[in-house]
N, C-alpha and C positions, 0 to 999 in steps of 0.2 A: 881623469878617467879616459876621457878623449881627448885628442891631441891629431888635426888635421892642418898642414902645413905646405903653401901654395899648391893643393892639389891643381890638377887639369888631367882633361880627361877628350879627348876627340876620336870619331867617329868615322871611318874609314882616311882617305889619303889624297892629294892633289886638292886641284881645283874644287871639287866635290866634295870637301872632308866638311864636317860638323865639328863646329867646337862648340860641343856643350858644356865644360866648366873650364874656368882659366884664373889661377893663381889664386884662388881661395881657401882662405887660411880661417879656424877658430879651435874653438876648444870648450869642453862641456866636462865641469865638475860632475864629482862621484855623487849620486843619488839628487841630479836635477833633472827636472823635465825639458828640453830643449824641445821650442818647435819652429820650422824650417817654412815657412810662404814664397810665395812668388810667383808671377805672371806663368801661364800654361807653359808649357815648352824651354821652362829655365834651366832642366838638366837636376831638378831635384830627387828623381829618383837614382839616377846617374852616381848620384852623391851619396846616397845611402848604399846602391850596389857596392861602393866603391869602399864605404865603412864593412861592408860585411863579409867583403873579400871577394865577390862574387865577379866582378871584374877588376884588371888590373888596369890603374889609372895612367895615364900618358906622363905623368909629368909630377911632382911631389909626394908626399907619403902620409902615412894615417896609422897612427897609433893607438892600441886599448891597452891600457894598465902597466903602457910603457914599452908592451911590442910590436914590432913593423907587421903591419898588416899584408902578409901574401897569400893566404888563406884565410877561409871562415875561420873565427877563432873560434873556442873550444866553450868560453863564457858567455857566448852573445847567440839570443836568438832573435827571427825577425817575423813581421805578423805583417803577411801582403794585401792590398785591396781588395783583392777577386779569392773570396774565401771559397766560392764552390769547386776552385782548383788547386784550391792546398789541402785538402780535407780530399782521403781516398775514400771512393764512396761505397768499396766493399767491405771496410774497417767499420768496426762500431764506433761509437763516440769514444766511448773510454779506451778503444783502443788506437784511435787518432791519437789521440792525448798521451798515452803511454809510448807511443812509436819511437822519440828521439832518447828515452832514455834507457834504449837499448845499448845506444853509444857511452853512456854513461858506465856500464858495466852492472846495473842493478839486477838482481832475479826477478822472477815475475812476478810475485807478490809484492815486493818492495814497488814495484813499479804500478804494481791496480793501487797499493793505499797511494801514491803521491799523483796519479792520474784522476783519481776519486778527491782527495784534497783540492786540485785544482775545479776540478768539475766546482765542486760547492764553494768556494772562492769569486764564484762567476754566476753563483745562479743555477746554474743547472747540475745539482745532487740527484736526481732522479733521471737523465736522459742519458746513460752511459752506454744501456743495451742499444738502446736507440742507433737509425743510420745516419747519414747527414742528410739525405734526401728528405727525412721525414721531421727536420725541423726547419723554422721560416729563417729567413737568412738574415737576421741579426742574431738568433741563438747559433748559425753556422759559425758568425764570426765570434763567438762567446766562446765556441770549441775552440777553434784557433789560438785565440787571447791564453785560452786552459791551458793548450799544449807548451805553448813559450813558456808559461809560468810554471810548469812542472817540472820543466829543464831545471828551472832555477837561475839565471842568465844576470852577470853583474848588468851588462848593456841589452836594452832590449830596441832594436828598431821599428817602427811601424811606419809602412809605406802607404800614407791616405787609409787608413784602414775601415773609416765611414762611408768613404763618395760610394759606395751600391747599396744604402740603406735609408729606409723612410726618416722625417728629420725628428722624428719620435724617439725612435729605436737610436739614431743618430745621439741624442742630447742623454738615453740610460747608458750608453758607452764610454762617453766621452765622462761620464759621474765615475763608471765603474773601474776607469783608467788612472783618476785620480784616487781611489780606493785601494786599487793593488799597488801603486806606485806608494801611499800609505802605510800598507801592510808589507808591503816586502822592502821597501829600501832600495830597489832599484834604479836606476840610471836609464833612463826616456830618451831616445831623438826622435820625434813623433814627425811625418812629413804630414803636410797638409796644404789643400788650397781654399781653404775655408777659415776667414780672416778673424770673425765673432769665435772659431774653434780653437785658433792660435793663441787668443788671449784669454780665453776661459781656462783652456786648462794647461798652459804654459808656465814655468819660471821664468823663462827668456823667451822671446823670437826674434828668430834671425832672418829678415828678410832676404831675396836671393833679388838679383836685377836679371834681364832677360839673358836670355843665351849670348856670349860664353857666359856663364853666371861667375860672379863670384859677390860677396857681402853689401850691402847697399846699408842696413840697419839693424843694428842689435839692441833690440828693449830691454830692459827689465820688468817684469808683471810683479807689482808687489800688493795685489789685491788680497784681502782678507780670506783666511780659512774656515770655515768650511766652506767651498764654493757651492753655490744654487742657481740653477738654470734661469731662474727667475731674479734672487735678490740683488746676484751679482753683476748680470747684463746690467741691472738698473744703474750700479757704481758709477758716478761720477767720473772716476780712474778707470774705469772699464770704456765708458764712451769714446772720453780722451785718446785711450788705448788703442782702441780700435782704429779712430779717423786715422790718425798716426800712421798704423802698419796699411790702411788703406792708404794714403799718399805715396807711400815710398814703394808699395808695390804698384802703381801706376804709374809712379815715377814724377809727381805730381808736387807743387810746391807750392806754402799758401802764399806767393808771391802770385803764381801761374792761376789761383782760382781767383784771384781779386781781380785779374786781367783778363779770365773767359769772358765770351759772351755771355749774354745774363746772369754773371756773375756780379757781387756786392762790388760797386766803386766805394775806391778812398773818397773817404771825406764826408760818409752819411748812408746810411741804410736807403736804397733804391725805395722801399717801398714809404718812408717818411718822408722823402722827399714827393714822393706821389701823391701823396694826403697832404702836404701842405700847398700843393698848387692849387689857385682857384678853379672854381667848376661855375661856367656859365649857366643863366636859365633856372635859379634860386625861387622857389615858388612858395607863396602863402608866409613867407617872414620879409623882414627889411633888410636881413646880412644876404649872400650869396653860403652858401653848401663849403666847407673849408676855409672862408674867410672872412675872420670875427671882426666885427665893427665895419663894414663897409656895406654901402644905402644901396636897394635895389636899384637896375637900373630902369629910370623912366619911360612911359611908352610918348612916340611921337606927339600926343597931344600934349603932354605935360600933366597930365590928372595921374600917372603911375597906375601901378598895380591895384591901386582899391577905386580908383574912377573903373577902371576893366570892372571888375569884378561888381560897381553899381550896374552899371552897364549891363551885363549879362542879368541879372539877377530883375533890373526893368525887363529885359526881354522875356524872360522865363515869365512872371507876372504877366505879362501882354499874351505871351503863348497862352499862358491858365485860362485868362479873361475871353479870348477868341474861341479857346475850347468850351468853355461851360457857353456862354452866345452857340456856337452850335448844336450845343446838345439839346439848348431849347429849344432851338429850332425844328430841331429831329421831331423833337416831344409833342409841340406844336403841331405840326403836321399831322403826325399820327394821331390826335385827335381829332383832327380835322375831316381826315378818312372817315374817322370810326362812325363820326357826328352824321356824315352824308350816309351811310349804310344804313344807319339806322331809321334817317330818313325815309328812305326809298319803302324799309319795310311797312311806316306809317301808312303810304300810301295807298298798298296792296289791302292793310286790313278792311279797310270799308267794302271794299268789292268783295271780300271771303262773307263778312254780314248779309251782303244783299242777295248772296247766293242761298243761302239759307232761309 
């Protein structure tokens, strides 16, 4: 279906020139999903302009269904990131939607039933009268999505078509992509730089390496159907998958992680080897903390940790014994007061008698 062949692609001229893609070559069977990763700035959307004709590349060629691409072809539509600028905001929905297959040569009727079909294929069967202003911008990009699929388009491209949407509305899109690519039979090159999105809803990904790009790794995703935002992250082959296109888009190799700083050494898991060193200062047993069968060690006198701990435990008894001694004391006393008070008043009584 696709057929791209040492493309290259650079960016003005001299000293100054960008060379954003140089001699990359692949190709994407009829009715697969391809999706494209790689580091910011690797010249991926470069890649996709360059499949839709929309500039012409420096250096190799790119074919759909076998012809040289010098223009948009006539079969391919493409669905951009920034929906609130492909969507004209004085058109209704439905007439968003209907707008490209004017080229088509359809009347107008023919063109409300297959802009109407599209609408409810996506969701939105009821927001045709509707503007774009007056829906939130994951039903914006829903319009968009409607419009390509009303064209009807053997190749469809989508350039990041998530990155300006919450990661909600993000994971019903990324469902609703794999449902049209479902129902229609279509042919996908999805760009993306979101690496969990590349392999959820991917047949392949084709990793890109930094500028000038060209191919670093091409997966196969051969995860189970029907995909679920939940069951299928969980896949074992989904994890796998993942670390994978995260390595080769950082450029990263498990040789290079064994060898970072606080990265796993050969020859034993960092943190088992952390637990099997002993830990000094073992209290209330005879082993030490981490290491089994060896004697605490003894204190200077030779009696160890349970002469300590007589020791202590005489002293505590002698504190009790010292405490209750002064408590008597207190008590003592305070009788002692009370007894002289009482005294003094015996003495007054006889004189209170004689006064009478």
């Amino acid at each position: 279906m696709l057929e791209i062949s040492n493309l290259s692609h650079t960016y003005g001229s001299g000293p100054g020139a960008h060379h954003a893609i140089e001699g990359l070559s692949l190709s994407v069977a009829e009715g697969e999903l391809l999706c494209v990763v790689g580091p910011s700035g690797a010249g991926k959307s470069t890649l996709l302009r360059s499949i839709a004709g929309l500039i012409a590349p420096t250096g190799g060629e790119v074919k759909v269904d076998g012809q040289l691409v010098t223009s948009t072809p006539d079969n391919l539509a493409v669905v951009f990131q920034d929906y609130s600028r492909s969507l004209f905001p004085w058109m209704s929905v439905a007439d968003n939607v209907a707008l490209p297959l004017r080229r088509r040569g359809m009347d107008k009727s023919d063109r409300k039933a297959a802009a109407q079909e599209a609408l409810e294929s996506v969701g939105l069967s009821g927001a045709g009268k509707k503007y774009p202003f007056q829906l939130s911008g994951g039903m914006q990009q829903r319009v968009a999505i409607a419009r390509a699929l009303a064209y009807r388009p053997k190749l469809m491209l989508m350039d990041e078509p998530f990155g300006s949407v919450d990661a909600q509305t993000r994971e019903d899109l990324e469902d609703l992509v794999l449902q049209v690519r479902g129902h229609h039979k279509m042919t996908i090159v999805l760009i993306t730089h979101d690496i969990d999105e590349s392999v959820y809803v991917g047949d392949r990904v084709v990793v890109l390496s930094k500028a000038p790009a060209h191919v670093v790794g091409d997966l196969a995703v051969e995860l189970p159907f029907p995909r679920d935002q939940i069951s299928t992250r969980e896949h074992a082959d989904f994890v796998h998958l993942r670390a994978e296109v995260g390595r080769l888009v950082r450029g990263v190799t498990p040789t290079d992680q064994l060898l970072a700083p606080g990265g796993p050494k050969p020859g034993g898991n960092p943190t088992d080897q952390k637990a099997r060193k002993q830990r000094p200062g073992g209290q209330g047993s005879g082993t030490r903390k981490g290491g089994a069968g060896q004697p605490a060690k003894q204190s200077p006198n030779g009696n160890g940790q349970a002469s300590n701990r007589q020791a202590s435990n005489g002293q505590a008894a002698n504190g009790q014994k010292n405490g209750a001694q002064a408590s008597n004391g207190q008590k003592n006393g305070a009788q002692k007061n009370r007894a002289q008070r009482v005294g003094k008043k015996k003495v007054r009584n006889p004189k209170r008698k004689a006064r009478t």
